[in-house]
N, C-alpha and C positions, 0 to 999 in steps of 0.2 A: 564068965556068965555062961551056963551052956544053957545044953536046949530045951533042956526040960525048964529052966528058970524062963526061958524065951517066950516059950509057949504058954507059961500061965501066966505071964503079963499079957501076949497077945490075946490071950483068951477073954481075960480080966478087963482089958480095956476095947476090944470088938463088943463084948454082950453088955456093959455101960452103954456104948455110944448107941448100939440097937435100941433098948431099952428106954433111952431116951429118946431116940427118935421118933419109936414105936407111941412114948405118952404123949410127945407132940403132935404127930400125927392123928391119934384117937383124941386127941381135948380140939383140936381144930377142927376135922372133920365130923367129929359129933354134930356142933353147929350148922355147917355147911349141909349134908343131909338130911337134918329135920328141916331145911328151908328147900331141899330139894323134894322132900316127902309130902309137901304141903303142912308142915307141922304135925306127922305123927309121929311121933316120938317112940310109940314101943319099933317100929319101923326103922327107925334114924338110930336109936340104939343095935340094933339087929346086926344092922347090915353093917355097921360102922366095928362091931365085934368082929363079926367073918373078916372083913379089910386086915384088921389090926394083926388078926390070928394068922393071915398069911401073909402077912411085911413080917413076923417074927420067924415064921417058919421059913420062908425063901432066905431070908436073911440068915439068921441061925446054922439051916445049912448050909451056907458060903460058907460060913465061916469056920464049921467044921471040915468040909474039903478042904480048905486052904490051907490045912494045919501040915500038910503034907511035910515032912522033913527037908528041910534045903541044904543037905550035908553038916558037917561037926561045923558048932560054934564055937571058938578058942578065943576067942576075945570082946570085950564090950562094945569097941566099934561096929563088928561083925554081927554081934547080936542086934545094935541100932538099927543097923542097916534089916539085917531079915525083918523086924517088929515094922520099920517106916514103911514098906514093901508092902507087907502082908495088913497092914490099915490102911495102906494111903489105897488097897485092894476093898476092903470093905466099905471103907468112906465112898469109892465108887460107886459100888452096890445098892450103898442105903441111898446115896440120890439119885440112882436110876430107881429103885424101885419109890420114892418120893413122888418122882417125875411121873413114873406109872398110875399112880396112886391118883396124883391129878389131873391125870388124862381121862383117866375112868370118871372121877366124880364129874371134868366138865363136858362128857357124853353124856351123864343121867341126866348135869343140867337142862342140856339142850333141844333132850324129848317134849316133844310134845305135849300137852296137856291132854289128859285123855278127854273124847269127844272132838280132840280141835282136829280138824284134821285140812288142814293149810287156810286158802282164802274161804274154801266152803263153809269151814268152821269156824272163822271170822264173822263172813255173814251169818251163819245160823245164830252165833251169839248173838250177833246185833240186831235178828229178826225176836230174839226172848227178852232181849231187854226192851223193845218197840211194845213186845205185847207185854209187858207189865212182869215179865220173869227176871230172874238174876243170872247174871256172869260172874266168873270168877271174880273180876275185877268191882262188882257192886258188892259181892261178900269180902273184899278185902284182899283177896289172894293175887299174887303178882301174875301178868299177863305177856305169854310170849307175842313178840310181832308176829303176825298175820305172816307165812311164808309160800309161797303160791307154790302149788303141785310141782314136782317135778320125775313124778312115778316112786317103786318101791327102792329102796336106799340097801344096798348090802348090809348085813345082819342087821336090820331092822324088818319085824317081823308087821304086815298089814293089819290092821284093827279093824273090827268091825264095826260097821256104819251104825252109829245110834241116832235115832228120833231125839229131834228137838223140834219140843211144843211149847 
């Protein structure tokens, strides 16, 4: 088997296994961001596109660097062995950039609700819904626990203070 046979299997079966990880990834996290978007959905599509577009492209190109020649292939073992090497290399990749993938969405989870901004905006809700307004949580929408100040958070950028009446 040489290498040129080596290599369009490796080829062959890295952009399967992305492809496939890449629809998983897009059909699960579709969901996951329009519940992060508050249900808007051209939004939750949006962003779940840009994600997708760059788990193929980081991926993709691993897996074009990788192709790099490992000297003459002169036997099928030898070809095993480069092909197990060179996926059991992208199999890596695709669960680190998976693991990425989920780190990021449970950072969007974790923001704040805009307006809330810790106990103050706990109580400010609680002061709109006293006087006859609505909270998130009276129109339905899920409600983060109330988190008490603890100043500006590294790349998290400060929001500005909105009236609630």
């Amino acid at each position: 088997m040489g290498a040129v046979v080596t290599y369009l299997v490796y080829l062959a079966i890295s952009v399967s296994l992305t492809v496939g990880a890449g629809l998983v990834l897009s059909r699960s996290g579709r969901v996951f961001l329009r519940d992060v978007f508050g249900g808007d959905q051209a939004l939750a599509e949006a962003v779940n596109r840009l994600l997708v577009v760059g788990f193929y492209l980081l991926t993709l190109g691993f897996v074009v660097l990788a192709m790099r020649p490992s000297g003459q292939i002169t036997s099928v073992p030898q070809a095993a062995g480069v092909l197990s090497v060179k996926i059991g290399e992208v199999l890596l990749v695709l669960g680190a950039l998976h693991l990425m993938n989920f780190a990021i969405f449970r950072r969007i989870r974790r923001r704040p609700a805009p307006g809330a901004t810790g106990a103050a905006g706990a109580a400010g809700a609680a002061g709109a819904a006293e006087a006859g307004g609505t909270t998130g949580a009276a129109r339905g929408g899920p409600q983060p626990a109330p988190v008490p100040h603890q100043g500006p958070q590294p790349g998290i950028l400060p929001r500005e203070p909105q009236d609630v009446h």
